[in-house]
VOGU-3710 file (C-alpha; in Angstrom, 3 decimals, decimal comma):
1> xxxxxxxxxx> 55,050/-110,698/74,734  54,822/-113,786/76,147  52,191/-115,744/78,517  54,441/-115,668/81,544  54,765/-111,639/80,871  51,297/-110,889/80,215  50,595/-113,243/83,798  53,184/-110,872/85,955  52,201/-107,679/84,455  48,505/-108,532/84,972
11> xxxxxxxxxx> 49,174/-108,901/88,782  51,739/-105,837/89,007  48,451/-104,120/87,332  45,681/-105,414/89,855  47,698/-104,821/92,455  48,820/-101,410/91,928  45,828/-100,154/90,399  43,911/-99,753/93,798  46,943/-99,732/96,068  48,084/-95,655/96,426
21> xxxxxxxxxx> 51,646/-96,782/94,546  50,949/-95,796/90,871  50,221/-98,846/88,157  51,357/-96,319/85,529  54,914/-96,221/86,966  55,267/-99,959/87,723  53,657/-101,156/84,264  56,575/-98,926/82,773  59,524/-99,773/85,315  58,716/-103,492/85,787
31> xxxxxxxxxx> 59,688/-104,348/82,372  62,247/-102,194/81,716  64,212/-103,719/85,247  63,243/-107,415/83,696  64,598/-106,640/80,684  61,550/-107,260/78,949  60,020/-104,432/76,103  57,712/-102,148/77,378  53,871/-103,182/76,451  52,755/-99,385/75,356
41> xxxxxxxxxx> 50,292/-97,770/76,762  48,020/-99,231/74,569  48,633/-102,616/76,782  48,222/-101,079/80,107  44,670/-99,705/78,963  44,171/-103,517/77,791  44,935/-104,352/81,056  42,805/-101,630/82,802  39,505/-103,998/81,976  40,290/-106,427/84,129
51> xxxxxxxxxx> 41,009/-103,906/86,756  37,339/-102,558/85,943  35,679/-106,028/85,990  37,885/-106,247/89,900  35,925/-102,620/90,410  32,620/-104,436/89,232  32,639/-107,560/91,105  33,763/-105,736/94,420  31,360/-103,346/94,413  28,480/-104,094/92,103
61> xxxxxxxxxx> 26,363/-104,575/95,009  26,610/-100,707/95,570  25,792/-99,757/92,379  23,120/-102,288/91,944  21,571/-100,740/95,383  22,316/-97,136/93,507  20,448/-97,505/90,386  17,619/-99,339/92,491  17,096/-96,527/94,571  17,176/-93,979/91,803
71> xxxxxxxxxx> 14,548/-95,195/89,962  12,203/-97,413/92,487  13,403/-96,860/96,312  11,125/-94,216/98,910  11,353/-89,926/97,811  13,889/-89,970/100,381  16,630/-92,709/99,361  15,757/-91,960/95,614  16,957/-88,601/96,120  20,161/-89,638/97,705
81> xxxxxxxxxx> 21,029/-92,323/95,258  20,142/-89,998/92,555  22,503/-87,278/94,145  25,596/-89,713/94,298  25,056/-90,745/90,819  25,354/-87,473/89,726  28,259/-86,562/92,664  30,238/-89,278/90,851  29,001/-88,269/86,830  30,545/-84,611/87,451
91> xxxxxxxxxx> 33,411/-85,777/89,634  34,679/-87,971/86,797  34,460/-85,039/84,041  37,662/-82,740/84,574  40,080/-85,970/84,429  38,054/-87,355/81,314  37,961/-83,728/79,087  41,635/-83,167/80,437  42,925/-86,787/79,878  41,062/-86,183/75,946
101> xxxxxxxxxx> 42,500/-82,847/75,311  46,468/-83,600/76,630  46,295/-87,650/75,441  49,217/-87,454/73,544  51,074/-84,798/75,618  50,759/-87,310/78,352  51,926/-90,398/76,498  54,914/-88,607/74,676  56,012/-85,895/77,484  54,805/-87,381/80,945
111> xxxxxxxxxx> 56,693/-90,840/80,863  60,014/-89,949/81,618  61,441/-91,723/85,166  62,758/-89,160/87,285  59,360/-87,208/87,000  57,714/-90,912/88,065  60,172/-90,750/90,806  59,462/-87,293/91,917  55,577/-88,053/91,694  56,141/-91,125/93,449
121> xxxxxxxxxx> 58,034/-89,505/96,311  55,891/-86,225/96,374  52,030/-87,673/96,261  53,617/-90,735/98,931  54,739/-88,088/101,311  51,189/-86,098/100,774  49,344/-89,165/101,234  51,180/-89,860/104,574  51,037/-86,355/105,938  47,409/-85,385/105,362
131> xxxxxxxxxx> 46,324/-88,431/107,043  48,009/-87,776/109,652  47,428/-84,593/110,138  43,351/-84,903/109,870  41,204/-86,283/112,347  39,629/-89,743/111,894  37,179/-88,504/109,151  33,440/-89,069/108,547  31,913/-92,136/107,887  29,697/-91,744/104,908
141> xxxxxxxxxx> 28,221/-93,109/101,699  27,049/-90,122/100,117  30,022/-87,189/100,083  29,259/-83,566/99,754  29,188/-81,532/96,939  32,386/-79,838/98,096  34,119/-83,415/99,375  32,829/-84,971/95,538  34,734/-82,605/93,683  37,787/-82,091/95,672
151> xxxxxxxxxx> 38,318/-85,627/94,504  36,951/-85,531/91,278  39,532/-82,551/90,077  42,896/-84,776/92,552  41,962/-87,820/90,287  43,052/-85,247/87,331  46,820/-85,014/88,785  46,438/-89,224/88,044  47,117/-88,529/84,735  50,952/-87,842/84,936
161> xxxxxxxxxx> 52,254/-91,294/85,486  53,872/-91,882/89,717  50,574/-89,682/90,777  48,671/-92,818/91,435  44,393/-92,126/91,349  43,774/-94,044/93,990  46,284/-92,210/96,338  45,168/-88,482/94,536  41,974/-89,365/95,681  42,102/-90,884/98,932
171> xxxxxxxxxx> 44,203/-87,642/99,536  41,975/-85,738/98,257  38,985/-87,276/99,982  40,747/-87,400/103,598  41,517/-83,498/103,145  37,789/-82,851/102,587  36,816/-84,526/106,222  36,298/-88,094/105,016  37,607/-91,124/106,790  39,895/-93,846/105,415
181> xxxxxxxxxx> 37,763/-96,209/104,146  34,631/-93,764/102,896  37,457/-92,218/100,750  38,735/-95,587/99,490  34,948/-96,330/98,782  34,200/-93,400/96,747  37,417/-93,304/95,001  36,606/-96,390/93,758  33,418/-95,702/92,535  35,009/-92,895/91,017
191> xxxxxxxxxx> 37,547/-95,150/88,698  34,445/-97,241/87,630  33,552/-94,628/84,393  36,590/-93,045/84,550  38,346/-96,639/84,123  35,786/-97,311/81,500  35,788/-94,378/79,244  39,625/-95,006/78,811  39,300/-98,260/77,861  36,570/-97,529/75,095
201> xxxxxxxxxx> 38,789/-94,444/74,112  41,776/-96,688/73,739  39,820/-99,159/71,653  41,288/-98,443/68,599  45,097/-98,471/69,823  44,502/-102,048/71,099  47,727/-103,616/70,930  48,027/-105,700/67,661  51,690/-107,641/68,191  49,924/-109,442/71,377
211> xxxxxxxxxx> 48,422/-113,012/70,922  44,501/-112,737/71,752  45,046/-115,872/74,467  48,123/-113,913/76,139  46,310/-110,713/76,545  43,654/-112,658/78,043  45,769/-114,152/80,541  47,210/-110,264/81,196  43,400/-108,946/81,564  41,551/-112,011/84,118
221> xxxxxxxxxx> 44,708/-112,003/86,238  44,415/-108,277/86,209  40,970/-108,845/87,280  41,344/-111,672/90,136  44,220/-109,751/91,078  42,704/-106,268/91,615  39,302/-107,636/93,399  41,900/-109,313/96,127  43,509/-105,870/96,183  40,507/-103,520/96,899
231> xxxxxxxxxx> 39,235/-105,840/99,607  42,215/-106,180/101,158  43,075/-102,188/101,066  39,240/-101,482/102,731  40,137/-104,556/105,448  43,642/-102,284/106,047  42,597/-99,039/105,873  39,864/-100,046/108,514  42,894/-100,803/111,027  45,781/-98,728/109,707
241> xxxxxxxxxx> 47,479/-95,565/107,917  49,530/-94,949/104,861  52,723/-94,972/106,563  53,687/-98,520/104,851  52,825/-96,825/101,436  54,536/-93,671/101,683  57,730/-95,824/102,716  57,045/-98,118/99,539  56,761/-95,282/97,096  59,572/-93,583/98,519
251> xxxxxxxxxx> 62,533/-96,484/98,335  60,487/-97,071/94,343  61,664/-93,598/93,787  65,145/-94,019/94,762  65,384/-97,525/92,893  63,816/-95,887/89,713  66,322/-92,700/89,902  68,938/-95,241/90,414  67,686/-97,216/87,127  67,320/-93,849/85,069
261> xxxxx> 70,615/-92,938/86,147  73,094/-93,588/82,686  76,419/-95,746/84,227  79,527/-93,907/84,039  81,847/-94,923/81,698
//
């Protein structure tokens, strides 16, 4: 792989990591339509710490004010942050047992592109529709029990690649009563350990064939990349809908159909 690859694919991964249009399915499509060879999944995990450094430096703030509260704020805001800590520990456990147990189902079974291309279409058109179909939500930094979970088991469906976590999630969070942006939050706080345990998982599958100064490259644009991305998602999601993303996914689903299509001959 060279620089220049690791560079794009580091972008298409910070960009599409927090946007709701599935980094598994463009880490594995962008290539193959550039005629370049596919990274492995091995790569994309690589690339998944600079998404979690983005996650970090956007909002360590909130987990700095978290931990802070848990251990040294008033009975009252010790008790919440304590509560939202543990909201986001449990919410993160069915995708991490279920991503451990099916691993290798997913990487050898799941990575086929008309089921990215169904997922794509599918979770776009959910996306769109529930939003539209809820009112404007609650504004809040500490979800429910009920709301917590709801999008702890949605970021499981993540795991087949086209699903996208953040769109699951935000999905998942805007069914449960939450608004836009208090989804967006929480779903991000939600890929923090989640984002995290995969990478430590994949440790020992770290690809070898890649230069240590081009995966670099891949990983901090990654990172600058992704911090842009969540910032600008809250900003849009503070104004608008998912209508622009369902429309997205759903002409990447007819383009990847198209490409998985054999020619006649």
């Amino acid at each position: 792989m060279s620089p220049f690859e690791a560079v794009v694919l580091g972008i298409v991964q910070g960009l599409t990591e927090f946007l709701p249009v599935s980094s598994s399915a463009h880490l594995y499509l962008v290539p193959r339509l550039l005629g370049w060879q596919y990274g492995g999944m091995a790569f994309d995990v690589a690339l998944h710490w600079g998404t979690l450094l983005a996650l970090l430096a956007a909002f360590w703030s909130d987990w700095l004010a978290l931990f802070r509260d848990a251990f040294s704020g008033p009975d009252a805001e010790r008790k919440t942050a304590r509560s939202t800590l543990l909201k986001i520990v449990v919410a993160c456990v069915p995708a991490a047992v279920i991503g451990w147990i099916f691993q290798d189902f997913i990487a050898t079974r799941l990575r086929s592109l008309p089921l990215q291309a169904a997922m794509l279409a599918i979770f776009g058109f959910l996306l769109w529709w529930v939003d539209r179909a809820r009112p404007p939500g609650r504004e809040e930094r500490n979800p429910s029990w009920g709301a917590s979970m709801t999008m702890g088991l949605a970021q499981t469906l993540a795991l087949v690649p086209g699903v996208s976590r953040s769109g699951i999630t935000i999905t998942a969070g805007r069914t449960a009563g939450m608004s836009r942006v208090s989804a967006a939050r929480f779903s991000f706080l939600l890929a923090t350990p989640i984002t995290f345990g995969a990478g430590i998982v994949e440790l020992r599958h770290m690809p070898n064939g890649i230069a240590p100064g081009t995966l670099l490259l891949g990983v901090v644009t990654a990172a600058v990349t992704g911090f842009f991305a969540i910032r600008g998602l809250i900003r849009w999601l503070g104004r608008a809908g998912f209508a622009f993303f369902f429309a997205y996914r759903l002409a990447l689903a007819v383009l990847v159909l198209i490409f998985s299509t054999p020619p006649v001959t």
